[in-house]
N, C-alpha and C positions, 0 to 999 in steps of 0.2 A: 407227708400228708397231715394235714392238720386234724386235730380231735375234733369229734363231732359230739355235741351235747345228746348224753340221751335224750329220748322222749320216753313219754309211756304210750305204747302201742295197745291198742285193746286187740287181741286175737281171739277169736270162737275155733269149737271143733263140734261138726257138724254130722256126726253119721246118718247122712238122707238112708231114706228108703232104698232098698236095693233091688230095682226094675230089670227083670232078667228076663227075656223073650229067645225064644228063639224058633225063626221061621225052618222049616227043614225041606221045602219045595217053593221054586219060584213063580208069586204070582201065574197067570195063562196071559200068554203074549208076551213076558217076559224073561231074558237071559241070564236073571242075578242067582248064583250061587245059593248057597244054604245060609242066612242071615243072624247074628247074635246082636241084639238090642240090650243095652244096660243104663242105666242111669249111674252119676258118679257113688262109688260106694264110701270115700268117705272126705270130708271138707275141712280147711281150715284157712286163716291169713297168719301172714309169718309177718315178726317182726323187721322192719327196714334191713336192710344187709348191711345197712351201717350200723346197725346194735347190736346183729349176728356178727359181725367183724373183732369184736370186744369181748367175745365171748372165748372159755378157752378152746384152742384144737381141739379137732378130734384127730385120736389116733390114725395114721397113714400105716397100714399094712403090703407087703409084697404083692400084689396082685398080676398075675400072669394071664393073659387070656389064650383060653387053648386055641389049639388051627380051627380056620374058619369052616365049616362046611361046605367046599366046595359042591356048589350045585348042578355040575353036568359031568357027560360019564367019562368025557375024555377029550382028544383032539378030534376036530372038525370030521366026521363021517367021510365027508368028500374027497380027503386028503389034502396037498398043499396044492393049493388053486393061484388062479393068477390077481391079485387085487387089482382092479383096473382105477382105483382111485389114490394109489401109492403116490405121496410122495415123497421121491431119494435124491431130491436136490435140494439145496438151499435159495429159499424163495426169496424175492423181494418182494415188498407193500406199499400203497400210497399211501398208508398211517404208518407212522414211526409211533412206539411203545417209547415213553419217557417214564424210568421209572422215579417214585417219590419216597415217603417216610416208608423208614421201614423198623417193625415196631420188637424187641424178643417177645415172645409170646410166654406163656405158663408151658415150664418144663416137665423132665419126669422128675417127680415129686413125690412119687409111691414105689417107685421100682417098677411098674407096668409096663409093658409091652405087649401091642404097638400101641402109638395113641392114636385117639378118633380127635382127629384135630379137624375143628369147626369151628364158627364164631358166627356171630351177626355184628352187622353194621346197622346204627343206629342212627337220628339224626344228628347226637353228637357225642355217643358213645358208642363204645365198642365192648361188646361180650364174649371173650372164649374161652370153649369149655372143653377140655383135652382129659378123658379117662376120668381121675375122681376129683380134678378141683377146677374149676371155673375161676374169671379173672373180669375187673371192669376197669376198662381205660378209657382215657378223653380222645382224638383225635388228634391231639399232637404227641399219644405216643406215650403220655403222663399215667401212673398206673394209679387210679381211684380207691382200688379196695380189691383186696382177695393175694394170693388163692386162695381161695375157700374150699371146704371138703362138699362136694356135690350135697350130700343128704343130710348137712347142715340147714341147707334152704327147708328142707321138708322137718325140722324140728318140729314144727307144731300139731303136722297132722298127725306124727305116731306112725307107732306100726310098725312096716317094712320099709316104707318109704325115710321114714328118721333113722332105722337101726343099718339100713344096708346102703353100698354105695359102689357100684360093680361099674360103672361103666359105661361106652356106649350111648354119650350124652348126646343130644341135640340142642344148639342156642338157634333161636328166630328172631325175626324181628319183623312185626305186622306193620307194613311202611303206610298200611290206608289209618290203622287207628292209631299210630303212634303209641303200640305195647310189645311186653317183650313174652317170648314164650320159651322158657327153659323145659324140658323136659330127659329121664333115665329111663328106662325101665329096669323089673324087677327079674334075675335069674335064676330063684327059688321059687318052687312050688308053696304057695300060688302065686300064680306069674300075675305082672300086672305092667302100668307101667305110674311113676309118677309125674303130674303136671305140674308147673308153675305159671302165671298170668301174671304178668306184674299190673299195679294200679295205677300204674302212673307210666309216663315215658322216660321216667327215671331208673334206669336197671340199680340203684343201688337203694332203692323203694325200696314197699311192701310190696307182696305177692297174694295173690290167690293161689292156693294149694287145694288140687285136686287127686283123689287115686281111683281109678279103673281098670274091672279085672281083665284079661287078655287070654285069649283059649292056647294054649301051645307057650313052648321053651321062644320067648319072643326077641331072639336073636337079630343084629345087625338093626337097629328102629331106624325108620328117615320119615322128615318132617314136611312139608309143604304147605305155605299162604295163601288158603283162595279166597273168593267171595261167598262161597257158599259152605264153608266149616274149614276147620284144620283137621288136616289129612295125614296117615301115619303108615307106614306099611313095617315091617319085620319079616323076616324069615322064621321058620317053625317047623324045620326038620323033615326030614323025608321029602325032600324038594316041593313043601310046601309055603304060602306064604299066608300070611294073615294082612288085612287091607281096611283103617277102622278110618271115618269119620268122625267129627267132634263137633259140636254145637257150640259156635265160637262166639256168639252173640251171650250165652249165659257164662261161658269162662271168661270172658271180657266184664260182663256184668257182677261177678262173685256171688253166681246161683249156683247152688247145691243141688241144683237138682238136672245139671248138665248133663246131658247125651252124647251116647257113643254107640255107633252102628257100626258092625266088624261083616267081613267077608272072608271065609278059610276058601284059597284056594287050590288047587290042584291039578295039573302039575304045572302050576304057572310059578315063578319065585325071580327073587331080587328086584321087585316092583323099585320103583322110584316116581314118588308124586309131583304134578306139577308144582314151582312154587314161583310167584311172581316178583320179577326184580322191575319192571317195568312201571313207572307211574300213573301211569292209563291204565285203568284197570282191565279184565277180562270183560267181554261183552255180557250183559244183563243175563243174567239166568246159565251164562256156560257151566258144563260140568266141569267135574276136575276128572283131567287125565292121567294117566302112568304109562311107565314105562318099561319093559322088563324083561325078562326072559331071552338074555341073549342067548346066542348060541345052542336053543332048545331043540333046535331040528338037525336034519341031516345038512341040510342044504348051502348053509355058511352064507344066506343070506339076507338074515329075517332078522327084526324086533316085531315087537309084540307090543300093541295098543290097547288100554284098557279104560273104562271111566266109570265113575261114581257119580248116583243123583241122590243124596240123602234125605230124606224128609222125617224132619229128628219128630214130629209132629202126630205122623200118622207113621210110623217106620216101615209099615207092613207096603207102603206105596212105594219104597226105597228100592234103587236098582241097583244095579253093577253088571256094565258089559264089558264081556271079553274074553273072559272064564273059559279056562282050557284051553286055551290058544288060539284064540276062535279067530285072531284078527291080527293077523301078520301083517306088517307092512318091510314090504321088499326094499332092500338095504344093498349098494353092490358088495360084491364077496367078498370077504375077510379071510383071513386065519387064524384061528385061534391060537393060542401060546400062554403057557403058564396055567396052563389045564392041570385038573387031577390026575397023581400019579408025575409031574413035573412041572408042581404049582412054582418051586424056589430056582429062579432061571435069569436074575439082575446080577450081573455081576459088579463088585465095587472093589475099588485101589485098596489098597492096604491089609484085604482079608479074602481065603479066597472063599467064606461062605457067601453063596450065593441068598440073593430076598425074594422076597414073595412078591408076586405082581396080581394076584388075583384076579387072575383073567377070566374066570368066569361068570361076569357081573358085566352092568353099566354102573358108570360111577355118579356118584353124589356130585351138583344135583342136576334134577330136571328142570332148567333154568327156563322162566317163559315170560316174554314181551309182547306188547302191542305197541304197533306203532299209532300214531296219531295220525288221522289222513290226511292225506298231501295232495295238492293240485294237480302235480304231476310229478311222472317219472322218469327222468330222463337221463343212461347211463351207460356205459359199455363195460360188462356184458351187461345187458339187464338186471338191475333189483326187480323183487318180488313188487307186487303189487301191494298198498296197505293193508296190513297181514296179521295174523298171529304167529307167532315164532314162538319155537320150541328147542333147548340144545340140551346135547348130551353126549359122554362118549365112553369108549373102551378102547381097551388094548387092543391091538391085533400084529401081528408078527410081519415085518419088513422083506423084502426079496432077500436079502441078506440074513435072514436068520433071529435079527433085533427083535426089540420089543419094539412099536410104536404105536402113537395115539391115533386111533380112529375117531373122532369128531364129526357130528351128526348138525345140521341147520333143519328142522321139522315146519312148515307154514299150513295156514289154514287161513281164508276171510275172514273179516273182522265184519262178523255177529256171530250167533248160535249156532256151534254145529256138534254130531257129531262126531265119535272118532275115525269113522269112514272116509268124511269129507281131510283130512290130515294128508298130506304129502312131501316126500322129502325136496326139499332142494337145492343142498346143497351136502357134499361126505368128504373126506381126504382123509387119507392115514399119513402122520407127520414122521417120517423112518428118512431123516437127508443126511444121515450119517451112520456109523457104528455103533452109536450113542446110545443107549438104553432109555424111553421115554416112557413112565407109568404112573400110576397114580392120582389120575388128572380130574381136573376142573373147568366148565365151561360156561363164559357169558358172554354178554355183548355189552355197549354203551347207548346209549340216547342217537345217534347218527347211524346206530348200525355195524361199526367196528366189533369184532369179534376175537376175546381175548383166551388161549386155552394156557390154564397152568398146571406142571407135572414136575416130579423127581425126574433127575437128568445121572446117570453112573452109565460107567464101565471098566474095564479093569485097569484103565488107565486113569481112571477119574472116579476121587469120591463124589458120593451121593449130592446132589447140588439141587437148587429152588430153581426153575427158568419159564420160562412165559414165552409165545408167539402168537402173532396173530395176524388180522388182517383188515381190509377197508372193504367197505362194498362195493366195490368199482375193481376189485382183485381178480384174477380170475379165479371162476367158481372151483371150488378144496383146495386149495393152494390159501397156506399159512405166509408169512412174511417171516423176516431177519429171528433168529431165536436169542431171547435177551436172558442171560444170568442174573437174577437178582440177589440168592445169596449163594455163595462158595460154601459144600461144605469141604471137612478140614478132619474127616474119620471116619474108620470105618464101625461098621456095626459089627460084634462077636455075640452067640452064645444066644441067640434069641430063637431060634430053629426056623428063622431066616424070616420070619416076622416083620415087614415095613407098612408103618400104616395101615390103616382100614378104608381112610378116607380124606381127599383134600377139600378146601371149598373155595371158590372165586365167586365173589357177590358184589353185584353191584349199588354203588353208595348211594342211599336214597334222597340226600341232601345235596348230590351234585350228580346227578348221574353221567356225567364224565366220565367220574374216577371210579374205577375197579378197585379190588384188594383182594389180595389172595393168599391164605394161611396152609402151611404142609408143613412135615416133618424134615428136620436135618440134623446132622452130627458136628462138633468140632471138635471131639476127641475121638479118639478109638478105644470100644472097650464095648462089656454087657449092658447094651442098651442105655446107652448114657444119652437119650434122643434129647433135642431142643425142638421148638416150634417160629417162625417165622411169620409174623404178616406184614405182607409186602401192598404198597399201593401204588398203582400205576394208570398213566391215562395218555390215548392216543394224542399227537400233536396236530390231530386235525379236528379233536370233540372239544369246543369253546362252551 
């Protein structure tokens, strides 16, 4: 990499006012929770990450992150029921998966376990941010700058945000204004979380640096892209969730005096927000949805729909439905697995502790498309009509006992609606072998192909990267061919069976053909010696 000439960067640090509301009863006529309003508490811009690159490390310490809070009380009430959307054969598809570059990602570089492996794709860069150091690369795979220590970035603001670096990262990338959005949160009282904005669609800019405080231990953060703010949920103990909005127009702008509208709810948890991969945006004025609360009921058949209307303006007008369960949407029957009390249930070659599948969640992210309207439709079996689409998935446990990925297709018309008018259309759980599939990721491409990526072990096979999917003319839950993209080559010891937190498959906004999809693998055996992979791949039918 070639030296970059400094420059002089002018940075401010800005302590705005610190605007603290909080509503304790919902508006009359409305179903929103108990409301916290803040304004940002404290502001700065950071030098380019190419001047921070030149600067010396900061110290890497051991950092372990304890077991997750599993959020439900155990296996499925119901018992083992029949999944009627199983499928235990190996399918085939009219898109053939071709895969492409495949890039090493940032490794463990702290000693941590597991990593939160995430990234964004950019127009022509790439950001991922694995536990405490993030990385920027071009697209042919070239590394630009980093690792870097996460709370390097936040040098300027101070505080907690510069001194600590725990984890738990998110990278974005806003494909409508071409910015990037880094953001951590903070695991000491007081909890918060910190922002970055970059000002430019250069990740190895400057940033705008923002900190906002957060009510509860803000465990597990996910991020999502709307039109009307960037949306953030966390988990906050006692199977509660916190659900904020952000005023993305002033963090875009490097106004200090940015808003943040929060939602505690009760007993709703593991939200996950809409985020859009789709370059047609969401229709004029839609809210932003979630999604969450699997496995909350007896019934082994439900998620749970919720949505956000912010009004960073007048806040007290700001809604949130959903609240308490209020709005199930019926899902066919699953089985849970890798529930509390026998979370650690993967088994892998080489060792025989068993990994964690964390099954009691939907996984990262809530991937959502619009399609662009079409003349007509015309296919066997039927595609949806021009739509909103929605995916997501989780684990659920195979007639055979496996782990496999349950994967969700959600649609809605294309204008305002909301979460009411939402219907599934399409479910399969992918179990067509022995095989152990968890950790997974879900999107789709510009035609409609639909790509799901997940860790692949069993005790016959270390831990491995692989991908399936399908064409829209497939029959509806039915995956296609399962493609290996990377082998791994070790097992994992000595981590108290700890695999990942989170995988991401995002679609590239500069071709949207091509997918890529980043998770965790092994090529040795030993304590946590993880690497991270991203892989890119595109159907041979999306031109």
């Amino acid at each position: 990499m070639k030296p970059y000439k400094k420059s002089v960067v002018a940075s401010v640090l800005v302590m705005s006012t610190l605007m603290f509301v909080v509503i304790t009863a919902p508006l009359q006529g409305q179903s929103s929770p108990p409301m916290t309003f803040r304004q940002a508490d404290g502001f700065a811009v950071s030098p380019t990450l190419r001047e921070l690159a030149n600067l010396p490390p900061h110290p890497q310490y051991a950092f372990h992150e304890v077991n997750p809070i599993r959020m439900n009380p155990g296996q499925g009430k119901m018992g083992r029921v029949v999944d009627p959307v199983e499928q235990n054969f190996a399918g085939r598809s009219d898109a053939v998966i071709v895969p492409g570059l495949s890039v090493e990602g940032v490794n463990n570089l702290c000693g941590c376990y597991p990593p939160d492996t995430n990234f964004a794709i950019g127009d022509t860069q790439i950001v991922e941010w694995v536990n405490l150091d993030y990385a920027v690369y071009d697209k042919t795979g070239a590394l630009l700058l980093g690792p870097l220590a996460g709370n390097l970035l936040f040098a300027n603001l101070g505080g907690q945000c510069a001194s600590q670096n725990a984890g738990d990262p998110i990278a974005q990338y806003d494909r409508s204004t071409h910015r990037w959005l880094l953001a951590q949160n903070l695991f000491s009282s007081p909890y918060g979380v910190c922002v970055a904005v970059s000002t430019s669609s250069d990740a190895t800019g400057s940033y705008y640096l923002y900190h906002f405080s957060i009510n509860g231990f803000p465990d597990y953060p996910k991020w999502g892209i709307w039109p009307t703010g960037y949306f953030q949920t966390q988990n906050t103990g006692g199977g509660t969730s916190n659900v904020c909005g952000y005023n993305s127009a002033k963090l875009l702008a490097g106004d200090s005096s940015a808003e943040q509208i929060c939602y505690q709810l009760n007993p709703d948890r593991g939200l996950l927000p809409g985020d859009v991969d789709s370059p047609t945006p969401p229709p004029a004025g839609q809210d932003e949805f979630f999604i969450g609360s699997y496995n909350a009921d007896a019934s082994q058949n439900h998620l749970y729909l919720y949505s956000m209307h912010p009004v960073f303006s007048n806040p007290s007008q700001s809604t949130f439905t959903g609240g308490g369960l209020a709005n199930p949407i019926t899902v066919p029957m699953y089985n849970p697995i890798c529930q509390f009390g026998q979370g650690l249930c993967v088994p892998q070659l080489g060792d025989p502790e068993l990994l964690e599948g964390l099954g009691d969640r939907v996984m990262y992210r809530f991937a959502y498309w619009e399609d662009q309207p079409l003349i007509s439709v015309k296919a066997t079996p039927p595609k949806p009509l021009p739509s909103q689409h929605w995916f997501v998935n989780h684990i659920s446990a195979g007639s055979s006992g496996q782990v496999g990925e349950r994967w969700y297709e959600f649609t809605a018309p294309i204008k305002k609606v909301d979460i009411t008018s939402v219907g599934l259309f399409q479910a399969g759980t992918f179990a067509p072998d022995a095989n152990y599939r968890w950790m997974g990721s879900v999107t789709r491409d510009k035609v409609g192909n639909i790509a799901l990526g997940y860790s692949i072990s069993s005790a016959t096979m270390y831990a491995s990267i692989a991908v399936a999917g399908r064409a829209p003319t497939d029959p509806l839950g039915q995956l296609g061919g399962e493609l290996i993209l990377t082998n791994g080559s070790g097992a994992q010891q000595g981590t108290a069976g700890r695999w990942g937190d989170y995988s991401d498959m995002v679609t590239d906004p500069s071709n949207t053909c091509i997918l890529w999809y980043a998770t965790e693998y092994l090529t040795t055996t030993g304590h946590n010696p993880w690497q991270t992979r991203m892989n890119q791949i595109q159907f041979d039918t999306c031109h």
